[in-house]
Each structure stands twice: as structure tokens, then as C-alpha cells.
N, C-alpha and C positions, 0 to 999 in steps of 0.2 A: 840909672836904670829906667828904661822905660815904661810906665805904672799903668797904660792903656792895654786894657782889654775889649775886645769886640763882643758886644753881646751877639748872642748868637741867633736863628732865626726859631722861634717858637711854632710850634701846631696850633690851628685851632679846631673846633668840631666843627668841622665841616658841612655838617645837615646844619648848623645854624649861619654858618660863614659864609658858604657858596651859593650867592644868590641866583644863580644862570641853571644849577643843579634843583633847588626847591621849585625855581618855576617852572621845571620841567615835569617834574613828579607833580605839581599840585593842576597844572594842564593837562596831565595825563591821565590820575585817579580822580575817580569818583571823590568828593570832597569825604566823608564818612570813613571812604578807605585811606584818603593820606590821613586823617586823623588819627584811624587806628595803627597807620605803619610810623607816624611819627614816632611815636614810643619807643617802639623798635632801633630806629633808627636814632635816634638822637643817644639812645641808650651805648650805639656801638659808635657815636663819635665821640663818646665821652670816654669810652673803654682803647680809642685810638690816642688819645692824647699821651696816656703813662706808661697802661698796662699791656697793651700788644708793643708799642716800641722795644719797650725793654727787652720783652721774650724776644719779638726778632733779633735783637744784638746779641745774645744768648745762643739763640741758636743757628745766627750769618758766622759766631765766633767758634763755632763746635763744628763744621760741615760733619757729615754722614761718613762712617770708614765703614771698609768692606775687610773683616778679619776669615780669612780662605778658612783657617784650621783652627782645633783646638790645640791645646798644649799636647796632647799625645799626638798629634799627627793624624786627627781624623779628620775628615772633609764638614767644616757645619757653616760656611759661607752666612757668616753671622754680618747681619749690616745694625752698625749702629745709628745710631739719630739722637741729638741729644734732646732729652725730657722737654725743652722748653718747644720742640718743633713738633713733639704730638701733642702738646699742650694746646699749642695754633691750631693745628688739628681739630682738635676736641670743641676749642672755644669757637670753632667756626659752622659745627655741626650745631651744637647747642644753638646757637645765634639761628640758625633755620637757613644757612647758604647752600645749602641740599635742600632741606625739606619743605619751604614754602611752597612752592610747583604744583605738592604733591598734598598738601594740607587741603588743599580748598577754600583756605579762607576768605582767599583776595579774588576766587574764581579766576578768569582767564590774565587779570592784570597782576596774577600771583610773579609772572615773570619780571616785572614792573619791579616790583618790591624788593625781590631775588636781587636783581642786580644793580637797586639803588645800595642795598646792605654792601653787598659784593661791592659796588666801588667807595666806601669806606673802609672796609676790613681789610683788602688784599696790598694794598702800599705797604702795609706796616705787621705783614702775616709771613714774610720769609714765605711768600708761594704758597703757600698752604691751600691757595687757591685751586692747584692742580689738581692734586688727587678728589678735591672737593668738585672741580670741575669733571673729570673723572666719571666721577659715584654721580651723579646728577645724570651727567648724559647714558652711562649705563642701564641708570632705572628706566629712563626714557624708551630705549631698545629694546628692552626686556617687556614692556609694556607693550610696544610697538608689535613687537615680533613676534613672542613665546609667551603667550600667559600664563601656562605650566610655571615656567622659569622665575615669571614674574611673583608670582603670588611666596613662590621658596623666598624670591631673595630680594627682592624692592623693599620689603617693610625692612628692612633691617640696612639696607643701603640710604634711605629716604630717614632714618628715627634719630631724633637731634640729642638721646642720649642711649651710649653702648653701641651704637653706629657701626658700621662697616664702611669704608671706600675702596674704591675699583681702582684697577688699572687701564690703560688700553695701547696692545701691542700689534704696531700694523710695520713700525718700520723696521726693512733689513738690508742688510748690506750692497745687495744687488737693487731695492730697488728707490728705494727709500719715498719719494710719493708718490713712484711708479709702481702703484701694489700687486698691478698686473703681474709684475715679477716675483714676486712669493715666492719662498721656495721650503718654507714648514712644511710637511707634510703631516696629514689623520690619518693613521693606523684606527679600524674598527676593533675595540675588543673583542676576541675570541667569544667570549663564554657571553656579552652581553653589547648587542646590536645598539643600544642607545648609549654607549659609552666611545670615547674614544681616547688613543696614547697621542699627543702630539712630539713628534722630533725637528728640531732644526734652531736656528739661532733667531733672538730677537737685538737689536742693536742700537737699538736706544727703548729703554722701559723708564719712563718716569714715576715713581712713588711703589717704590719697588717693595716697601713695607705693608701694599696693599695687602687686603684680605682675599680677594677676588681681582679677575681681569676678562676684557674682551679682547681675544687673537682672532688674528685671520691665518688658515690655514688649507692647504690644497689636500680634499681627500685622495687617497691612495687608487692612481689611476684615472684621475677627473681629468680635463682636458687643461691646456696652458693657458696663460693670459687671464684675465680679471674672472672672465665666465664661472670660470672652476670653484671659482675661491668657494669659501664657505666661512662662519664666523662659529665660535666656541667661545664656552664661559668655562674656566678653569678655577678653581681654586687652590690660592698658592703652598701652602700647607695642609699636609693630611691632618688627621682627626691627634696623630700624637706630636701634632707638634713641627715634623722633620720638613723638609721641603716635597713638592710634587714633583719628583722629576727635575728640577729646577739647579743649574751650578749658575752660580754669579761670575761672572769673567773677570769683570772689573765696574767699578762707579767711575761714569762719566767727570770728564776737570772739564768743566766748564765755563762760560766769560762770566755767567749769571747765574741765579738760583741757587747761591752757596748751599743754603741749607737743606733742599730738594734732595734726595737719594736718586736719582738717576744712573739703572746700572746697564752693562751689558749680559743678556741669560741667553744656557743653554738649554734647552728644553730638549728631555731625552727619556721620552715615555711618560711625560705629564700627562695626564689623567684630565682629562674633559668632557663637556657634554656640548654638541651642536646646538646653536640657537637659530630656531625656526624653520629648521630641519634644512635639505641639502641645496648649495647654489645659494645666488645670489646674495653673497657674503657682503661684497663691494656695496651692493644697494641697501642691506639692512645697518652698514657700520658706518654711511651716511646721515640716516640719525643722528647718530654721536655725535657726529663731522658738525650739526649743522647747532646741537649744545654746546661742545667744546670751542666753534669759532665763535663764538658771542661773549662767553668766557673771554677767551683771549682777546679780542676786541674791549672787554672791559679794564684786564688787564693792564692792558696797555695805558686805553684812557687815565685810570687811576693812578697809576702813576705821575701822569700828568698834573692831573689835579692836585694830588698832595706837593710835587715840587713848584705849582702856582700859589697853593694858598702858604708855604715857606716863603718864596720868594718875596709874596706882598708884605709879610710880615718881615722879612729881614733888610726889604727897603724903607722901612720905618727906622728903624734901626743902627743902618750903616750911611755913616755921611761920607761925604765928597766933594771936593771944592767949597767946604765951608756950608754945605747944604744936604741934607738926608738926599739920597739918592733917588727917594719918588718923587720929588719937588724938580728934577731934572730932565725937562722935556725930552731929550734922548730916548731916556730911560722908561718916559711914561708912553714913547709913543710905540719904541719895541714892548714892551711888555702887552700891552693893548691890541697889538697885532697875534702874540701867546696865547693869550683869553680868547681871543676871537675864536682861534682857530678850536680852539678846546669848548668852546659853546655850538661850534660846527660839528664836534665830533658827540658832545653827547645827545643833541637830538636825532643823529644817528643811530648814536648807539640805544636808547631809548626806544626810537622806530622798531629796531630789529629785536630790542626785547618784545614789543608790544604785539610784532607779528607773531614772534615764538609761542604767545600765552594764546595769541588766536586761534590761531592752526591747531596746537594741542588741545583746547577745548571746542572744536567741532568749528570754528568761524573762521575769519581769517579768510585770502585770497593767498592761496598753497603758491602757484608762480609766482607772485610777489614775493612770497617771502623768500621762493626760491634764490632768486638776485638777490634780495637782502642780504642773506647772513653773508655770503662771501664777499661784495663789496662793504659789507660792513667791518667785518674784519681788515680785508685789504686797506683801508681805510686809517681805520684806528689803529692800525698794528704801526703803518708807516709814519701817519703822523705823530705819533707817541716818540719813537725816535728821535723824531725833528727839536719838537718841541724839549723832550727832557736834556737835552743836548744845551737847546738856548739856552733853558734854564739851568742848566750847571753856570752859564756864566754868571748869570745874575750873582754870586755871590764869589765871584774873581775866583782866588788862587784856593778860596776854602773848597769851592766844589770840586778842585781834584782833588782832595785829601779823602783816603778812605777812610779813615775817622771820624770825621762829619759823619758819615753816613750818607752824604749826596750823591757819591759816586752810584751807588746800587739805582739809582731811579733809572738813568742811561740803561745800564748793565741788565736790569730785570726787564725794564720794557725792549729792548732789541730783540728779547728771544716770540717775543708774540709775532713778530716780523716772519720766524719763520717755523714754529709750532702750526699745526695742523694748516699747514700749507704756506708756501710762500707766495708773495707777489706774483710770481708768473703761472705758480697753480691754479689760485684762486683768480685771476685772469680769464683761462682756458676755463673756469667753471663757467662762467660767467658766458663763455662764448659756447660752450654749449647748451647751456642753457637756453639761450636765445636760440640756435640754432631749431633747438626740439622742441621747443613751445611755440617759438614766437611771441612771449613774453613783452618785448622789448617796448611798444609801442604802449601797452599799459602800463607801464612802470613808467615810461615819459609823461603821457596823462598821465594818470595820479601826482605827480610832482607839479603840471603846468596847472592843475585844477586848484592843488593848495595855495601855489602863489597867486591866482587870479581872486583866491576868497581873500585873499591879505589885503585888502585896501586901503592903506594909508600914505599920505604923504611924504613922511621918510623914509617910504621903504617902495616909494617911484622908481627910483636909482636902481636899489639892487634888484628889486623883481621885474626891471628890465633885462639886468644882467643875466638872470637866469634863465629867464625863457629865450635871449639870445643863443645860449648855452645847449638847448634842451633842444634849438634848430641845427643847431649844428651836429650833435648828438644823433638827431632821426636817420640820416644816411648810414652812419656806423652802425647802430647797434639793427639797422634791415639788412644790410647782408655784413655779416658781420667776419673779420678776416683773422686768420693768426696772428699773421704779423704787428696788426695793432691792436691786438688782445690787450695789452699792459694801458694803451692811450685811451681806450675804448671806456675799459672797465676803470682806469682810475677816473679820467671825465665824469662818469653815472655817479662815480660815491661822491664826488666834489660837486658837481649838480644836486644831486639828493640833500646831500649837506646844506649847500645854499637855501634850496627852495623850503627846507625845512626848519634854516634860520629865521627866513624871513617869516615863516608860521609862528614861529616862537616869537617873536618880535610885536606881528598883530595883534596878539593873544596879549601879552606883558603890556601892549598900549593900554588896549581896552579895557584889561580888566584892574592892571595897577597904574597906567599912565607912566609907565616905567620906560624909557626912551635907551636902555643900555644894549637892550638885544637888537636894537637895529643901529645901532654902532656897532657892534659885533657882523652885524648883514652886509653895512656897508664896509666894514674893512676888507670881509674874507671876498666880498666877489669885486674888489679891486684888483685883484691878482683873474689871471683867465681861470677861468672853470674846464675848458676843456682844453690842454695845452696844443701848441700846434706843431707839428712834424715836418720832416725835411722830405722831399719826395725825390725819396733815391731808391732805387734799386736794390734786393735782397744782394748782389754779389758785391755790390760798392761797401752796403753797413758791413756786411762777413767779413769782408778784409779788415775792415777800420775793426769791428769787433773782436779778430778770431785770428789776428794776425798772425800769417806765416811767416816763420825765419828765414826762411831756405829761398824768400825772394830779396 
């Protein structure tokens, strides 16, 4: 009998493991403030190694049932969840993945902090990131919008123990990111002008255990299309308990998120209150839009991260050809090209924190950040895919096995790809964006002005590459067209990315003489930053794309 066993790959804490991750946080905060977020933060890589794994297998092993009836035959659309996935829950409030934003302690780089926590906790949270992500951008809006609203229901959405989190219900059947399409309607209550009944279906609701949500909904006889809309805060359960109005259809089978309760609801006289009173539904639940895409953007990353920092450790580990498998140039030179791309995506993603905390506390350049969040997202959402995909190989035939647990990094980062907008939505923002501002040209500057302060000798090469990038770039994004909304917008985030590696890189020279972030520079912008296109005609790609039988 054969007596070898494989060890397996180990975790480590990460705030101490991921050198590309601390130099980004310790360039980015005030020294005083990563000193005081270290605590924090080393405290939830240490609570990632045993105690969050475990409960995720607990609660990836239990998914959510949706029980319609009781035993006599009455309607009580009871959703279960097992204990260990409110538990994530709970352990993620406490930790401050809602509330730092809202504490003040870190002031505006509070965001900073937020989502360094956040990309420790969320690999090994069974999602719990959602509804967390959720309740964050809710309080946002509610601030934003209705300070009435805000002051009832922020502190108890924002409070890291006995907490509430949100929902938020935009998508339906007709239109799904086309929310123009609505078709919920707000009845006004009879007896009381500031209430409202909502009817109609929502068809995809994530964290359906919420306590609260944000719907969009068309008041009774407002006009069609986005204009009409209007946004409402509901509360999912009346004061005894029973549902508002609320039948559950069914809980979503999905590729990912085992443990996440995602259902489909009827809404049939739920009880609500308008936030920020009538119109402009669309513009106030872009708020959310613009928390919940950085969320997902981290998402994604962090997944990544946790299947890099396995991987390095199970190339230690697992030999081949008579040699540990990191000792195999192949091995070291794919894996290196992984890193790269994942040291590109978090000073992106970083960036887009950095502007979120600005903006929110009065500074900040608002169109910038505008571009930001969605090529940030677009970004990290796609390459989180790419990447946890390689990295299933790294560890051969074990990373198909759902046992491992490897399989879930693929499965959980794919759904950020298309959560609060896909690829080709988050594209069209981007071009309208430009369109209405004219943005575009300061977002080039800013990127061409970081790479000119980068002044060093390894990093000639790439910060050639990218201001190559950033000329090519200037035609597109001045009149900027549909059809290469996808070429346009992915270019800016792989531009951005570059021009911000090689920031990271100056920075790492100077102040640790550390030479790995401009390996990371020079790998990512070896590949084009702005890819190049075929120049054909819309009716030649249609055919090739959209092909008819019947010729």
C-alpha cells in the first residue's frame, strides 16, 4: 500500500505574509494610523487562520432552505441559515466591516482600513461580505439622502454589536440592469401620505434574512423609464414578527455563494417609506452602486489573495521531478506573472478606496472618483476570475475537488463579475460618464503625473509603457463610442493599474529599497495595456457575434 500522503497547503495571516498588501496600507496611512489599524488587523488574520474557516465549512455544508408552510398548512416562508453563517455575520460587524466609515477614527482613510479588514475576512466569511456590504452602503444613502431616515436607522445599521443589515432590491425580471424597466409599483397609503404599499416581484434579493432593504419602485401613475422611479426603505418584518407583505418564491441554486440566502419575493402590500422624497430613485441608489462596487471589487481581489498566499505555501510543499515545485522555473515564472497581476489590482483597489473616504468626508475630486469605482470594479471583478482559475491549478487535480475547499475561490469570485453590474454595464458608465463631464482627460493626467514623479531606473521600462498606453488612450476616451465601451473602459483600469504599480514600486525603492513592486511593474505592462481591435464594421462583428441560422 501506498504510505504517501500530500500535505496539504496551509494559510498564513496574511497582514503579516502579504508583503505587496502592507506596503500598500503603510503608503497609504498616516504612520500613527496603520499603527493603530495594525491591531485590528493582524487580530482578523489570526482569527482567519482556524476560526472563520471552520464556520465557513459549516455553513458552505448547511446552504439556506426556504420551508413555504408550517406543519398545518399555513403560509410562514420561514428561511433557514445555519448558526454558523449568522455567526460570520455577527463576527464581521463586531470586527467594524460596517462601522469603521462611520466611527471617525481613521477620518477620511477610515475607508482605507474598511477594506484592508474586508480583504482578510471575506475569503473565509462564506459571503457574509454581502449583506455587510449591503448595510454599509445603505447607511451611506440614508445619510446621503433622508436625514430623517438617517438618524432612525444608521446607528443601528453602522453599531458593531446587535446590528441590523440591509438589503437592496433593484433587480427584476424585465429588466435586470436595465432598471428603467421597473415594474414594482407605490400605492400611497390611504390614511397616511408618508407611507407607502409596495406590489410587484423582486427576482433576485440577496441576504434575504435582512432586517431592512433599499427597493426601487414606480409611484402609482409616475411616468415610465428610470425618471419615475423612486427609492423606499421597507422593513422586512412587522413589529410581531410575521412578514411585511413579503412571500418568498423560491432561494436562488446558484454556481456560488452556497451559504448566502438569495431568494426570489413577492411584494404584495409591503409597507414602506420613500427615501428623499419623490423622483430621482435611480440617482439616489447610485450611492449604494458606488459602496457596493468597491465591496465587490474587493471581493473578488480577496479571493485572489487567499488562493496566492495557499498556493505559495503548497509549492513548498508539493514536489515534482524530484524537486518542490517553487524550485521549478516554469512554476516560478507563472506564478510571478499571478502576483503581478494581483499587486496591479490592489493598488487599484486601494485607489478607489482612498477616493470613497475622500469624497465622503468633503475632499476628494467627485469625477474622478466617478471613473474609479466602476473601472475598479470592472477590473478586479474580471481579473479575480482569471487569476483564481490559474490558481486552481497550482495545486493539479486537488483544486477540483470540493473538499479541498479550492474549488469555492473560482465559484465565489465569478459572481463579482456580474453583481452590481456587469462588464458591459460598468463599461457604458464609464462612457457616460465621460460623455457628461468630460472627465477623461483628468483621469489621464492624474495617472501621467504619478508615473513622471516615479523616477527610477527599473521602472524606465514600464513607465514608458504606460504613458505609451495613456496616448493611445486620449482619442478614445474624447469622443468616446459604444461600440468600444468594453476596449475603452478596460484599457483606463489596466492603465490606471500600471501607472499605479509603478507608484507603488518608487515608493517600496525609496523608502525599503525593496525591488519586488517593480518586478511586478515590469511584468504586468509586458502584456498591452490597451488591447488592440480589429476594424470591422458593426454588421460584419453582428454576424460573426449574433449569428443567423436561416442563412
Amino acid at each position: 500500500m501506498d504510505a504517501f500522503l500530500q500535505d496539504p497547503p496551509r494559510p498564513s495571516n496574511r497582514f503579516r505574509t502579504d508583503r505587496a498588501f502592507r506596503r500598500v496600507l503603510e503608503r497609504l496611512l498616516e504612520p500613527d494610523a496603520f499603527h493603530q489599524a495594525s491591531g485590528e488587523l493582524d487580530a482578523m488574520g489570526e482569527r482567519t487562520l482556524e476560526e472563520l474557516p471552520a464556520l465557513q465549512d459549516r455553513a458552505e455544508g448547511n446552504p439556506p432552505r426556504h420551508v413555504p408552510y408550517d406543519a398545518w398548512g399555513r403560509r410562514v416562508d420561514r428561511v433557514e441559515v445555519d448558526p454558523a453563517w449568522t455567526e460570520l455575520v455577527r463576527i464581521g460587524q463586531e470586527a467594524g466591516v460596517v462601522a469603521i466609515p462611520y466611527e471617525g477614527t481613521y477620518g477620511a482613510a477610515g475607508r482605507i482600513v474598511q477594506f484592508a479588514l474586508l480583504h482578510l475576512f471575506d475569503p473565509v466569511s462564506a459571503t457574509a461580505d454581502c449583506p455587510l456590504s449591503m448595510t454599509d452602503a445603505a447607511a451611506r444613502v440614508l445619510l446621503v439622502e433622508d436625514p430623517a431616515l438617517a438618524e432612525r436607522y444608521v446607528p443601528r445599521l453602522t453599531a458593531r454589536r446587535d446590528a441590523w443589515t440591509s438589503g437592496q432590491w433593484m433587480t427584476e425580471k424585465e429588466g435586470g440592469s436595465d432598471v428603467g424597466r421597473t415594474a414594482t409599483v407605490a400605492r400611497p397609503h390611504p390614511d397616511d401620505p408618508g407611507r407607502f404599499s409596495l406590489h410587484g416581484t423582486k427576482w433576485f434579493t440577496s441576504a434575504t434574512t435582512a432586517d431592512v432593504a433599499l427597493a426601487l419602485a414606480r409611484p402609482e401613475g409616475a411616468e415610465e423609464g428610470s425618471r419615475g422611479l423612486s427609492l423606499y426603505l421597507l422593513e422586512l418584518r412587522r413589529p410581531d414578527g410575521t412578514w411585511n407583505g413579503l412571500t418568498v418564491r423560491r432561494l436562488k441554486d446558484k454556481l456560488g455563494t452556497k451559504a448566502l440566502p438569495t431568494a426570489e419575493l413577492d411584494l404584495d402590500g409591503t409597507e414602506a417609506v420613500m427615501v428623499g422624497g419623490p423622483g430621482r430613485g435611480v440617482a439616489r441608489i447610485a450611492t449604494m452602486l458606488n459602496v457596493t462596487r468597491v465591496h465587490a471589487a474587493f471581493g473578488g481581489m480577496a479571493e485572489v489573495a487567499h488562493g496566492l498566499d495557499l498556493a505559495r505555501d503548497f509549492a513548498r510543499r508539493r514536489e515534482a521531478f524530484g524537486r518542490p515545485i517553487a524550485d521549478l522555473p516554469v512554476h516560478r515564472r507563472w506564478m510571478a506573472g499571478i502576483a503581478a497581476s494581483y499587486e496591479a489590482m490592489l493598488v487599484l483597489g486601494f485607489r478607489a478606496a482612498e477616493l470613497l473616504g475622500a469624497v465622503e468626508n468633503g475632499g476628494g475630486d467627485a469625477a474622478l472618483a466617478r471613473l474609479t469605482f466602476p473601472l475598479t470594479k470592472l477590473a478586479l471583478a474580471r481579473q479575480s476570475v482569471w487569476a483564481t482559475s490559474e490558481l486552481l491549478e497550482a495545486f493539479g487535480g486537488a483544486g477540483y475537488l470540493e473538499d479541498t475547499g479550492l474549488p469555492r475561490l473560482l465559484r465565489d469570485a465569478h459572481v463579482q463579475a456580474i453583481w452590481e453590474g456587469t462588464t458591459s454595464v460598468l463599461a457604458l458608465d464609464v462612457l457616460r460618464a465621460l460623455r457628461k463631464d468630460g472627465s477623461g482627460e483628468a483621469f489621464l493626467g492624474d495617472l501621467e503625473e504619478r508615473v513622471r514623479r516615479s523616477d527610477h531606473p527599473l521602472l524606465a521600462d514600464p513607465g514608458r509603457r504606460v504613458l505609451a498606453a495613456l496616448g493611445e488612450l486620449r482619442p478614445l476616451v474624447a469622443e468616446p463610442e459604444e461600440g468600444g465601451a468594453r476596449r475603452m473602459a478596460w484599457g483606463m483600469a489596466r492603465a490606471a493599474e500600471a501607472a499605479l504599480v509603478v507608484e507603488q514600486a518608487a515608493w517600496s525603492l525609496d523608502k525599503h529599497g525593496d525591488e519586488r513592486s517593480a518586478t511586478a511593474a515590469a511584468i504586468f505592462t509586458a502584456e498591452p495595456l490597451v488591447s488592440p481591435e480589429a476594424d470591422l464594421d458593426d454588421d460584419r462583428l453582428g454576424d460573426l457575434a449574433l449569428e443567423d441560422s436561416s442563412g
